[in-house]
Backbone as a chain_set.jsonl record, in Angstrom:
{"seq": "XXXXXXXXXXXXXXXXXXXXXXXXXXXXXXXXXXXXXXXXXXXXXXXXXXXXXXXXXXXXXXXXXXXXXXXXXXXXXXXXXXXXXXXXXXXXXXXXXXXXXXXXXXXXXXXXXXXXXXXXXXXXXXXXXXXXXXXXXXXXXXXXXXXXXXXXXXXXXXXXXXXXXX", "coords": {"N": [[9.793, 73.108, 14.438], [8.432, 72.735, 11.109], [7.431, 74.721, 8.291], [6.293, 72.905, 6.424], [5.881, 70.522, 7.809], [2.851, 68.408, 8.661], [0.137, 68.961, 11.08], [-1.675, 67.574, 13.135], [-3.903, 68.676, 15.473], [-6.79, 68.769, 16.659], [-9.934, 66.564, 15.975], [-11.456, 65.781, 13.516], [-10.548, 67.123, 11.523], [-10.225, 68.192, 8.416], [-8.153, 66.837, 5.941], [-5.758, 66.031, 3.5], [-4.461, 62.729, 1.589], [-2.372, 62.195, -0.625], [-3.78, 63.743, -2.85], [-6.563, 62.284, -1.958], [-9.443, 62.388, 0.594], [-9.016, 62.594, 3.772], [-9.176, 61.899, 7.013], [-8.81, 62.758, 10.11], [-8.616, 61.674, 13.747], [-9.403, 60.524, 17.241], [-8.403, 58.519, 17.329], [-6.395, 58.92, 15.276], [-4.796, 59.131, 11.997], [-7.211, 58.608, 9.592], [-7.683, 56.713, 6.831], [-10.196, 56.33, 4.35], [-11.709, 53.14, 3.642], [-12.649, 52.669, 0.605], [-10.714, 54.733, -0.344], [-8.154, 53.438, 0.12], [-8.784, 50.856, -1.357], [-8.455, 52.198, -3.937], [-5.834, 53.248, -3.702], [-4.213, 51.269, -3.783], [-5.479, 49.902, -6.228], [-3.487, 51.824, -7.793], [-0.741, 51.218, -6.937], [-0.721, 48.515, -7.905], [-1.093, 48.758, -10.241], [1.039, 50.008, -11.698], [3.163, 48.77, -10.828], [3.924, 46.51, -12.807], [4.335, 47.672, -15.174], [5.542, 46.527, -17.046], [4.548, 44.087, -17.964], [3.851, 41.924, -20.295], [1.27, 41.805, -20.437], [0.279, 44.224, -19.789], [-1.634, 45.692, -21.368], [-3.903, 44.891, -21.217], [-4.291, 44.927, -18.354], [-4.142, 47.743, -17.816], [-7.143, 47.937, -19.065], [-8.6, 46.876, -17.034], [-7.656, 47.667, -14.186], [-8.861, 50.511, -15.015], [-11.791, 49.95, -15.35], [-12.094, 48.614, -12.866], [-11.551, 51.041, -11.257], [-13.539, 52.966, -11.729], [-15.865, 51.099, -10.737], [-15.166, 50.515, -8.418], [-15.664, 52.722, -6.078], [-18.527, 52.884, -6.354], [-19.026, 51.344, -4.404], [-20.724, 48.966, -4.468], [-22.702, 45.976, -4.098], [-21.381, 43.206, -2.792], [-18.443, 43.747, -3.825], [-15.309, 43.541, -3.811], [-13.19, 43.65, -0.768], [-11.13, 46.166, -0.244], [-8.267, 45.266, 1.2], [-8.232, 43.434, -0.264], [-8.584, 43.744, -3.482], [-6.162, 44.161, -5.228], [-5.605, 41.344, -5.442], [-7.818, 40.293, -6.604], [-8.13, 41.392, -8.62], [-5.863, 40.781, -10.161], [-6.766, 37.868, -10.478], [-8.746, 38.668, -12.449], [-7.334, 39.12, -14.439], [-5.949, 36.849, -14.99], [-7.895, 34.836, -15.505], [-9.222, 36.696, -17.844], [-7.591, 37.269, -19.628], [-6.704, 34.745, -20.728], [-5.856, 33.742, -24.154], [-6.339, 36.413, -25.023], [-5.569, 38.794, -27.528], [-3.84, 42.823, -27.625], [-4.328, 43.091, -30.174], [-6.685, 41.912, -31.079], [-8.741, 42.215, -29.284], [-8.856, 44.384, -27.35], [-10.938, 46.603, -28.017], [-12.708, 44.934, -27.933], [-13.081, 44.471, -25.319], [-13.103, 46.916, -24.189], [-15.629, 47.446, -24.951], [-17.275, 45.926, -23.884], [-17.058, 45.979, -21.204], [-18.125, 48.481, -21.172], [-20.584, 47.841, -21.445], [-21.565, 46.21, -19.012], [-21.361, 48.264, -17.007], [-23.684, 49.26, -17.362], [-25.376, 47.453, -16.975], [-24.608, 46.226, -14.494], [-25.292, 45.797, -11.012], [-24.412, 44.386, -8.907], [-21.208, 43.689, -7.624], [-18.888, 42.461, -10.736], [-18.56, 39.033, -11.814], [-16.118, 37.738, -13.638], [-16.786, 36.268, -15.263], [-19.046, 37.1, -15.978], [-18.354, 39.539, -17.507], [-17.344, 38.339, -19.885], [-19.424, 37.11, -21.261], [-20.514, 39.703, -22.317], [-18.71, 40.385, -24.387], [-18.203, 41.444, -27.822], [-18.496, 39.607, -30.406], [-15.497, 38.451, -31.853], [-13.591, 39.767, -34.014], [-11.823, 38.994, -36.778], [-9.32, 39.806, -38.868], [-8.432, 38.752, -42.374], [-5.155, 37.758, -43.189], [-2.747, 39.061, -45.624], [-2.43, 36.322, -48.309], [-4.297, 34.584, -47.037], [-6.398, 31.747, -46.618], [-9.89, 32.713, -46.641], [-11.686, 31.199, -44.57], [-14.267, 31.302, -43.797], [-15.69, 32.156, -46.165], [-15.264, 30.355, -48.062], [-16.701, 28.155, -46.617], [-19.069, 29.295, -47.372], [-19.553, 29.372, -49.656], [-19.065, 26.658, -50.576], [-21.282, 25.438, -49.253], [-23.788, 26.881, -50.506], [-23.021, 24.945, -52.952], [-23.535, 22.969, -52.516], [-26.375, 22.974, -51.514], [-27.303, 23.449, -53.886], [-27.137, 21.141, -55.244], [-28.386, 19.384, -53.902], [-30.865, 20.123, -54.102], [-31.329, 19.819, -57.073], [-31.204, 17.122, -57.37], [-33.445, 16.818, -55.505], [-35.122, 17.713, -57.24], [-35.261, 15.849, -59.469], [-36.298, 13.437, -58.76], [-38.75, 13.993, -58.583]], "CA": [[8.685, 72.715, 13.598], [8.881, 73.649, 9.557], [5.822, 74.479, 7.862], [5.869, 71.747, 5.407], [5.294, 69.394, 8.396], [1.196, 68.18, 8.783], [0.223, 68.781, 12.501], [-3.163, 67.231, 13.5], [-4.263, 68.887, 16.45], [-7.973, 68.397, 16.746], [-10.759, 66.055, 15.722], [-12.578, 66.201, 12.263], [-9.881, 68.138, 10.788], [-10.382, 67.433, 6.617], [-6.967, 66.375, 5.128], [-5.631, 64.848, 1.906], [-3.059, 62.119, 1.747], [-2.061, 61.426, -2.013], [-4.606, 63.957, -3.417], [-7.729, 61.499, -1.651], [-9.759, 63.111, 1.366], [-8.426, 61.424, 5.004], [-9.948, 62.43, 8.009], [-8.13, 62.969, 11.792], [-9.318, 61.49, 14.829], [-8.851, 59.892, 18.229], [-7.226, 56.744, 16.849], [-4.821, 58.896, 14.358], [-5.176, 59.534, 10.651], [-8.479, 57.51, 8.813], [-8.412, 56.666, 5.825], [-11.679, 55.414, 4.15], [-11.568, 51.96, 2.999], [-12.817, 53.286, -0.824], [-9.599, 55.437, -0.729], [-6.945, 52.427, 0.554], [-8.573, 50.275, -2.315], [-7.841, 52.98, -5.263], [-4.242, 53.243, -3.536], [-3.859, 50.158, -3.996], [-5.111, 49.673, -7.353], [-2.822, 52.292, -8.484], [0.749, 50.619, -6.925], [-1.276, 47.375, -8.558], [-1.076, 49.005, -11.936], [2.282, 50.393, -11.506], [4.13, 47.424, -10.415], [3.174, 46.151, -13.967], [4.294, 48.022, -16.536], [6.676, 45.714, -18.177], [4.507, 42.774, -18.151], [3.212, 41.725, -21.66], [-0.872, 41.839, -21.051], [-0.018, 45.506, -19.279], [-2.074, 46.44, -21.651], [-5.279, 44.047, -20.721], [-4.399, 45.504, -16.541], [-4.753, 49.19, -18.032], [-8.095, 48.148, -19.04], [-9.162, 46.197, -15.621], [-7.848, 49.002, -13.843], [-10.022, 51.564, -15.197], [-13.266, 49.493, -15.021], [-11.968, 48.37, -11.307], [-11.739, 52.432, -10.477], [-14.662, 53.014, -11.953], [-16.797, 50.464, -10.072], [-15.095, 50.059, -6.602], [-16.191, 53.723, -5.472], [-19.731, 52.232, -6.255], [-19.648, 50.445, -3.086], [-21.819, 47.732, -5.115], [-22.858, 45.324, -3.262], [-20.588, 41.804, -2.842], [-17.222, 44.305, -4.249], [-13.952, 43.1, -3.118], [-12.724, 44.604, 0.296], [-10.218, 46.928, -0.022], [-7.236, 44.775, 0.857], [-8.552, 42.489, -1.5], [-8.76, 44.214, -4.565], [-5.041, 43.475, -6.098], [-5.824, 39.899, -6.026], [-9.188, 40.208, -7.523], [-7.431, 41.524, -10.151], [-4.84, 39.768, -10.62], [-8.027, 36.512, -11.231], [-9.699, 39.064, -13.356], [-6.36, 39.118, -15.477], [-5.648, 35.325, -15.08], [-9.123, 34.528, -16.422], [-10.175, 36.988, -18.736], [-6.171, 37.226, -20.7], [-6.658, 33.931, -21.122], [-6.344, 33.383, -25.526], [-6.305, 37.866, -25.733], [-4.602, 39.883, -27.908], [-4.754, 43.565, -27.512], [-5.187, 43.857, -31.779], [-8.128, 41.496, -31.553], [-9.589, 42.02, -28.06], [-8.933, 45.493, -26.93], [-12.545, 46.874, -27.894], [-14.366, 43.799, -27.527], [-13.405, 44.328, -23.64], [-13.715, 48.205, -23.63], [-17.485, 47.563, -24.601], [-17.659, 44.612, -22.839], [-17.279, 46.996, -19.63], [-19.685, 49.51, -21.274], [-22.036, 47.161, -21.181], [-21.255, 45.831, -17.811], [-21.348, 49.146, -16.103], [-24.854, 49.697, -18.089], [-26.837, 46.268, -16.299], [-24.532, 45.401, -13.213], [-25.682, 46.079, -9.852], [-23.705, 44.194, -7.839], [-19.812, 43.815, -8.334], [-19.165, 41.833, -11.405], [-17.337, 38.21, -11.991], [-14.952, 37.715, -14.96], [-17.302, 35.692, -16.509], [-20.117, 38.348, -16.755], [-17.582, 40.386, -18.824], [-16.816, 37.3, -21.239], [-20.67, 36.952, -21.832], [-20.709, 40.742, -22.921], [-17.903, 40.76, -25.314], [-18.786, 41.623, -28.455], [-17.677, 38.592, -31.12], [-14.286, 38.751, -32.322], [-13.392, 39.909, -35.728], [-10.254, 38.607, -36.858], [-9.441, 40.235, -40.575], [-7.861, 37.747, -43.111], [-4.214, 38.123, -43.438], [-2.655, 38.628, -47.164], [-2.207, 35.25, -48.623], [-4.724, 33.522, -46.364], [-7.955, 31.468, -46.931], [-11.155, 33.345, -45.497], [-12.23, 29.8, -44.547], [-15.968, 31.706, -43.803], [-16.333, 32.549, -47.743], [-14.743, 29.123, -48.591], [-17.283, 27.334, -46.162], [-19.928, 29.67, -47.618], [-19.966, 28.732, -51.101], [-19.573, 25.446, -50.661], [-23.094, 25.21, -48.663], [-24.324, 26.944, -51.678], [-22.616, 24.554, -54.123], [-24.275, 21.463, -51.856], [-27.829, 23.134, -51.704], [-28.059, 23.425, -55.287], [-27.126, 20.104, -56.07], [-29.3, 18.566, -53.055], [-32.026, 20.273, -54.979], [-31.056, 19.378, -58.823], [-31.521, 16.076, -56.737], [-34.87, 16.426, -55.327], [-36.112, 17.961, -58.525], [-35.458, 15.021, -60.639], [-36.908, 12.888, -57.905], [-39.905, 14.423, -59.173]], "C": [[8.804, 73.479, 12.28], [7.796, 73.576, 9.612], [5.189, 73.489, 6.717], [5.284, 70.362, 6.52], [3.362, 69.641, 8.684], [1.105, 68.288, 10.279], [-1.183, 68.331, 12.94], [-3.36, 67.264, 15.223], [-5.973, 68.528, 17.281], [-8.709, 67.189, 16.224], [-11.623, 66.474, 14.351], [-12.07, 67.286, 11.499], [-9.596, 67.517, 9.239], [-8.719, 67.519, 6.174], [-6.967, 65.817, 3.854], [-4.328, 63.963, 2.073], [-3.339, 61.668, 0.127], [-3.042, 61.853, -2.656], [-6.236, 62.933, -3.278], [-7.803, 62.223, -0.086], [-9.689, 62.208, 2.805], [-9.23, 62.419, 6.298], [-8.449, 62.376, 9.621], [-9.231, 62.61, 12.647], [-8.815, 61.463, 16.051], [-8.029, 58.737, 17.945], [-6.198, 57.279, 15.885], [-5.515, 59.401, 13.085], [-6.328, 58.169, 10.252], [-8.305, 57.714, 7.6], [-9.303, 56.171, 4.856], [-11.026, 54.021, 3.208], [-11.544, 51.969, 1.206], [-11.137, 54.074, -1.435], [-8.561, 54.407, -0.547], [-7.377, 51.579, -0.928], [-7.977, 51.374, -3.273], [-6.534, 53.1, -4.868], [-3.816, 51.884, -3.702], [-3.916, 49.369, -5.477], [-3.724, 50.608, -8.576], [-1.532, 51.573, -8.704], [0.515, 49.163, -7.912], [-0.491, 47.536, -9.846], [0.158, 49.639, -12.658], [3.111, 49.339, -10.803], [3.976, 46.536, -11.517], [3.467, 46.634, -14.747], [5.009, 47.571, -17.702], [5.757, 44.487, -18.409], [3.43, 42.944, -19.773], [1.714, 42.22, -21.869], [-0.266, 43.459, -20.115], [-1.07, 46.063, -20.2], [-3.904, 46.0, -21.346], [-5.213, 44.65, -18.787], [-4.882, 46.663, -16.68], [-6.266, 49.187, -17.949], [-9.087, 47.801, -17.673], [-8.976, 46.936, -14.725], [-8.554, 49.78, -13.874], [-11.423, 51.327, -14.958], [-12.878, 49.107, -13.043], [-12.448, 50.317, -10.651], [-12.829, 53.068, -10.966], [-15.736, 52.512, -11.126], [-16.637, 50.155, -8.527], [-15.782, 51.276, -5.829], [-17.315, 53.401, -4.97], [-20.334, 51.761, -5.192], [-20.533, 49.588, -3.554], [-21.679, 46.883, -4.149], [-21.851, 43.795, -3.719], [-18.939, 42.316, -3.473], [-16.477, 43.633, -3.028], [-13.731, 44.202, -2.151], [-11.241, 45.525, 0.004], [-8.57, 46.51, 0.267], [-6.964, 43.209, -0.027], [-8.261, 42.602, -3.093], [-7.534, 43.945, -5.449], [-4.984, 42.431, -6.419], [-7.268, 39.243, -6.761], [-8.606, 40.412, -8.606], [-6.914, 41.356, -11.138], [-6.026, 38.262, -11.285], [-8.465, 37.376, -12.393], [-8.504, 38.742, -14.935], [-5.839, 38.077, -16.053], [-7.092, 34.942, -16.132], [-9.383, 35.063, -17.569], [-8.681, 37.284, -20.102], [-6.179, 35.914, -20.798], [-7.049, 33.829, -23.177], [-6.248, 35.032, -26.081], [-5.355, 37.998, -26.24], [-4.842, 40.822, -27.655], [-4.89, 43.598, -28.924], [-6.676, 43.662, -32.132], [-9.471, 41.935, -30.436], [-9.314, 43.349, -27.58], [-10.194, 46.417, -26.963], [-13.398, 46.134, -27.892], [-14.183, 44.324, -26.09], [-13.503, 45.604, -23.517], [-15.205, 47.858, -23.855], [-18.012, 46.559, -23.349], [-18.176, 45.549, -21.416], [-18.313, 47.678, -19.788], [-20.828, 48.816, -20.912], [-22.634, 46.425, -19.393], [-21.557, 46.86, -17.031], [-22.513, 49.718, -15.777], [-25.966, 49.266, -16.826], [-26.149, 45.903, -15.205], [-24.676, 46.433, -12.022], [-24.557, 45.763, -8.62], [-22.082, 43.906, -8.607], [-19.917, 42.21, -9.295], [-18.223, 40.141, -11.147], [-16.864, 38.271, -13.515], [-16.235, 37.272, -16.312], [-18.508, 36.709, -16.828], [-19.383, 39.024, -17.579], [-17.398, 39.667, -19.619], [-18.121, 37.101, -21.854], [-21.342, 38.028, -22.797], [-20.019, 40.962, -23.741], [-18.582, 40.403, -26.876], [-17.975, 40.284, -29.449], [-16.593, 39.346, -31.857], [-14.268, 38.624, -33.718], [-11.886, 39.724, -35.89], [-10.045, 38.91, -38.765], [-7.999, 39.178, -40.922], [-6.079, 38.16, -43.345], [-4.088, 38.116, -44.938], [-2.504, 37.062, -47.598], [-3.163, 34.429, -47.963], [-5.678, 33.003, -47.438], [-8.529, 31.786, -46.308], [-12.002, 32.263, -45.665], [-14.009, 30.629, -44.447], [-16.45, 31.696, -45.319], [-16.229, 30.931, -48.068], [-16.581, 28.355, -48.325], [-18.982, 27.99, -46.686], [-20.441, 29.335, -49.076], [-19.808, 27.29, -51.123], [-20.752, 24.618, -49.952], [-23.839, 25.586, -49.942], [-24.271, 25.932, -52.786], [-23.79, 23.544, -53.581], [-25.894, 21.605, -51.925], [-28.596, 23.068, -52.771], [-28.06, 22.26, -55.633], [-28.003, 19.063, -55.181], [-30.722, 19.231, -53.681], [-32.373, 20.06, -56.354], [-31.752, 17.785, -57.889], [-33.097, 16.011, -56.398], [-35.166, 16.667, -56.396], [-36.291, 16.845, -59.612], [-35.594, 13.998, -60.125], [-38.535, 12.978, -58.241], [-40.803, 15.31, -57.878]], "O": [[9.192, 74.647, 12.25], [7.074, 72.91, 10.354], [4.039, 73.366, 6.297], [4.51, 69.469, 6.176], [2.775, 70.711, 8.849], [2.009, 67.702, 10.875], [-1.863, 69.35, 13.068], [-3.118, 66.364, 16.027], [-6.071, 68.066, 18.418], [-7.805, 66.436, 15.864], [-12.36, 67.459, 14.309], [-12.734, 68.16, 10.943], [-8.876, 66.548, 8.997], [-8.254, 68.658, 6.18], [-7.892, 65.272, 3.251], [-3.305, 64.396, 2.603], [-4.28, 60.975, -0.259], [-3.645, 60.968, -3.262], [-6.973, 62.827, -4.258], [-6.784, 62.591, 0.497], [-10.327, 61.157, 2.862], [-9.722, 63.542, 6.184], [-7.338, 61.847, 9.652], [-10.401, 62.973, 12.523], [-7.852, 62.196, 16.274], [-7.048, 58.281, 18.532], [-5.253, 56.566, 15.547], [-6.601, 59.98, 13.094], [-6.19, 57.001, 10.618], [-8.678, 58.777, 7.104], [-8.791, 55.122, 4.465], [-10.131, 54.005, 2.363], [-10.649, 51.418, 0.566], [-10.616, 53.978, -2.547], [-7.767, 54.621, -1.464], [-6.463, 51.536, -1.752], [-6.747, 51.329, -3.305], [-5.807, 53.062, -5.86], [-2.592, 51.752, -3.706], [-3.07, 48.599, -5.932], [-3.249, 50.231, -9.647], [-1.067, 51.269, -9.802], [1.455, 48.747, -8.59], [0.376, 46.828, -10.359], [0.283, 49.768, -13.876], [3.853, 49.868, -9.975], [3.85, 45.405, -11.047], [2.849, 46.162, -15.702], [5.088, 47.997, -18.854], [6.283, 43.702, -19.197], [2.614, 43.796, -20.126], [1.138, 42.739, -22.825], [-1.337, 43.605, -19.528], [-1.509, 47.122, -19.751], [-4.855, 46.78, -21.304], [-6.26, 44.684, -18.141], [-5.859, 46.995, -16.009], [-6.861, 49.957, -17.195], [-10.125, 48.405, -17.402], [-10.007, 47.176, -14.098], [-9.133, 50.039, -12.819], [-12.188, 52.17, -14.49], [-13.638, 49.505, -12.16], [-13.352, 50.658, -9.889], [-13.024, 54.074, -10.284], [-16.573, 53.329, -10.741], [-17.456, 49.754, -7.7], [-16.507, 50.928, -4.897], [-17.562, 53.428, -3.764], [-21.531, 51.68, -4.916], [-21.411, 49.443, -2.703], [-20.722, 46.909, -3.375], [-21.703, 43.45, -4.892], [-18.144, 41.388, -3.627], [-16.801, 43.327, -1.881], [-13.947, 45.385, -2.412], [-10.23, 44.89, 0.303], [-7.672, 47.176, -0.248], [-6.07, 42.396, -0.261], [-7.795, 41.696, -3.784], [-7.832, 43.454, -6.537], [-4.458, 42.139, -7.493], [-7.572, 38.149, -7.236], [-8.586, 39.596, -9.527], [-7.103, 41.538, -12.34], [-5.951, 37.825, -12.434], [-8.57, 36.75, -13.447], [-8.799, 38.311, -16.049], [-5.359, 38.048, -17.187], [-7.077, 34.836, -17.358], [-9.761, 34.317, -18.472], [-8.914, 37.458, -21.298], [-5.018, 35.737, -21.166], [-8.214, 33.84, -23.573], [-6.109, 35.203, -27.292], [-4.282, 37.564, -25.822], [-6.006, 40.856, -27.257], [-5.848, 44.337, -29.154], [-7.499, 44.307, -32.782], [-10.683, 41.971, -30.652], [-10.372, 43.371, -26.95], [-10.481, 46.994, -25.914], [-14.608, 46.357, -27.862], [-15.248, 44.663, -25.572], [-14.151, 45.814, -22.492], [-15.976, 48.001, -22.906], [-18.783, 46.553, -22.389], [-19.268, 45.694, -20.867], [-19.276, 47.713, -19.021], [-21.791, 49.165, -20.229], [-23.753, 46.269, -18.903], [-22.187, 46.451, -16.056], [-22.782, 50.359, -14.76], [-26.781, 49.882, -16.139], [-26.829, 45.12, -14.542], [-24.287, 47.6, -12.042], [-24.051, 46.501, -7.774], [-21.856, 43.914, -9.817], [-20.562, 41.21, -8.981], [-17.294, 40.122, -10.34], [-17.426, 38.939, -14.382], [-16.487, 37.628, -17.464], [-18.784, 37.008, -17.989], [-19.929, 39.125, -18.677], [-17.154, 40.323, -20.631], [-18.068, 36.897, -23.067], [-22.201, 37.814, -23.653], [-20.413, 41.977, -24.315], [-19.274, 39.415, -27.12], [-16.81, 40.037, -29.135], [-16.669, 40.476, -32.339], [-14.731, 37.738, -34.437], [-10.984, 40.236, -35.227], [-10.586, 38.266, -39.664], [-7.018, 38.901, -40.232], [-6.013, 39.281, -43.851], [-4.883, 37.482, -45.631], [-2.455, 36.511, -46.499], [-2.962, 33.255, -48.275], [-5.849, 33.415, -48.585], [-8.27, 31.506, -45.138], [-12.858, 32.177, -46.544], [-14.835, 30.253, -45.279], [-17.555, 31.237, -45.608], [-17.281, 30.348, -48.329], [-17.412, 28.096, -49.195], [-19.986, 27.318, -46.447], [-21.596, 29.095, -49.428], [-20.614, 26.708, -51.85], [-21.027, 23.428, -50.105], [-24.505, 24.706, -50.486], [-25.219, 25.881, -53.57], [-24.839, 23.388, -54.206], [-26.626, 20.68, -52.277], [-29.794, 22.823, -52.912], [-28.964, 21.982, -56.421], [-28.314, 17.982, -55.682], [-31.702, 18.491, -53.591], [-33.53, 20.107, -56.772], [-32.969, 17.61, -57.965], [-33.861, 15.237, -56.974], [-35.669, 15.665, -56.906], [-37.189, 16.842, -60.454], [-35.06, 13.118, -60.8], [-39.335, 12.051, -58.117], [-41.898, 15.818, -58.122]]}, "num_chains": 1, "name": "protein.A"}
C-alpha cells in the first residue's frame, strides 16, 4: 500500500474528488448530483475550445455554474446539463457576434440572475438583452440619421401643406 493511494475504510468519511466534496458509504464513493453536473460542465467547456462561438459557451458556462448549484426549481438534471447547453448555444448563437453581442448577453444574465427563480429558457435571456448597438463603419451610411432627417424634411412640408390649407 503507498500513501498516495485513497483508502475508504468507514462510513461518512469527507473526501474530495477533483477539488469538489464526495462522501463514502455503503454503496462506494457518492458523489452529489450538483457536483457530477459542474464536472460535466467543465469537460463540456473544454471539449470546445476550437469551435468558433467558444466564446458565446465561455459565457453559458459561467451563467450555467452560477445557477445549477441553485438547485432552482425545473434545472436540468445533472446528466442533462451538456445538452441543455449545447440548445442554449444552438438558440441563443443564432445571428451573434462576440463584437456586437458579448455584453448584451453578459447583462442579459445579470439581469436574469436578478428576477429568475426557477431555471431559465433561452428565450428569457433573449427578452433581457439589452438592444444592439452596431457603430457605423468608415465609409458607410448611418441609415438612422438618413431616415431621421428625412421624417423631418416630410413633416415640414406636410405642414407648409396644411398651413396654406388655411
Amino acid at each position: 500500500m503507498t500513501q498516495n493511494t485513497n483508502i475508504i475504510s468507514a462510513t461518512g468519511v469527507q473526501l474530495t474528488v477533483q477539488g469538489y466534496p464526495a462522501r463514502s458509504g455503503p454503496g462506494g464513493l457518492h458523489i452529489p448530483k450538483t457536483v457530477q453536473g459542474i464536472q460535466k460542465m467543465i469537460v463540456w467547456r473544454n471539449e470546445h475550445e476550437s469551435a468558433p462561438d467558444y466564446w458565446l459557451r465561455l459565457l453559458i458556462y459561467a451563467a450555467f455554474q452560477r445557477m445549477f448549484p441553485r438547485r432552482m426549481q425545473d434545472a436540468p438534471a445533472a446528466d442533462l446539463i451538456e445538452v441543455v447547453a449545447e440548445d442554449w448555444v444552438e438558440i441563443i448563437g443564432e445571428g451573434m457576434t462576440e463584437e456586437l453581442d458579448r455584453e448584451r448577453i453578459i447583462a442579459g444574465f445579470k439581469l436574469l440572475f436578478r428576477e429568475c427563480r426557477r431555471w431559465p429558457q433561452p428565450a428569457e435571456l433573449l427578452k433581457r438583452l439589452p438592444r444592439r448597438i452596431v457603430k457605423p463603419q468608415a465609409g458607410t451610411v448611418n441609415v438612422e440619421a438618413v431616415d431621421e432627417a428625412a421624417h423631418a424634411r416630410s413633416a415640414e412640408a406636410l405642414n407648409a401643406i396644411l398651413e396654406s390649407l388655411g
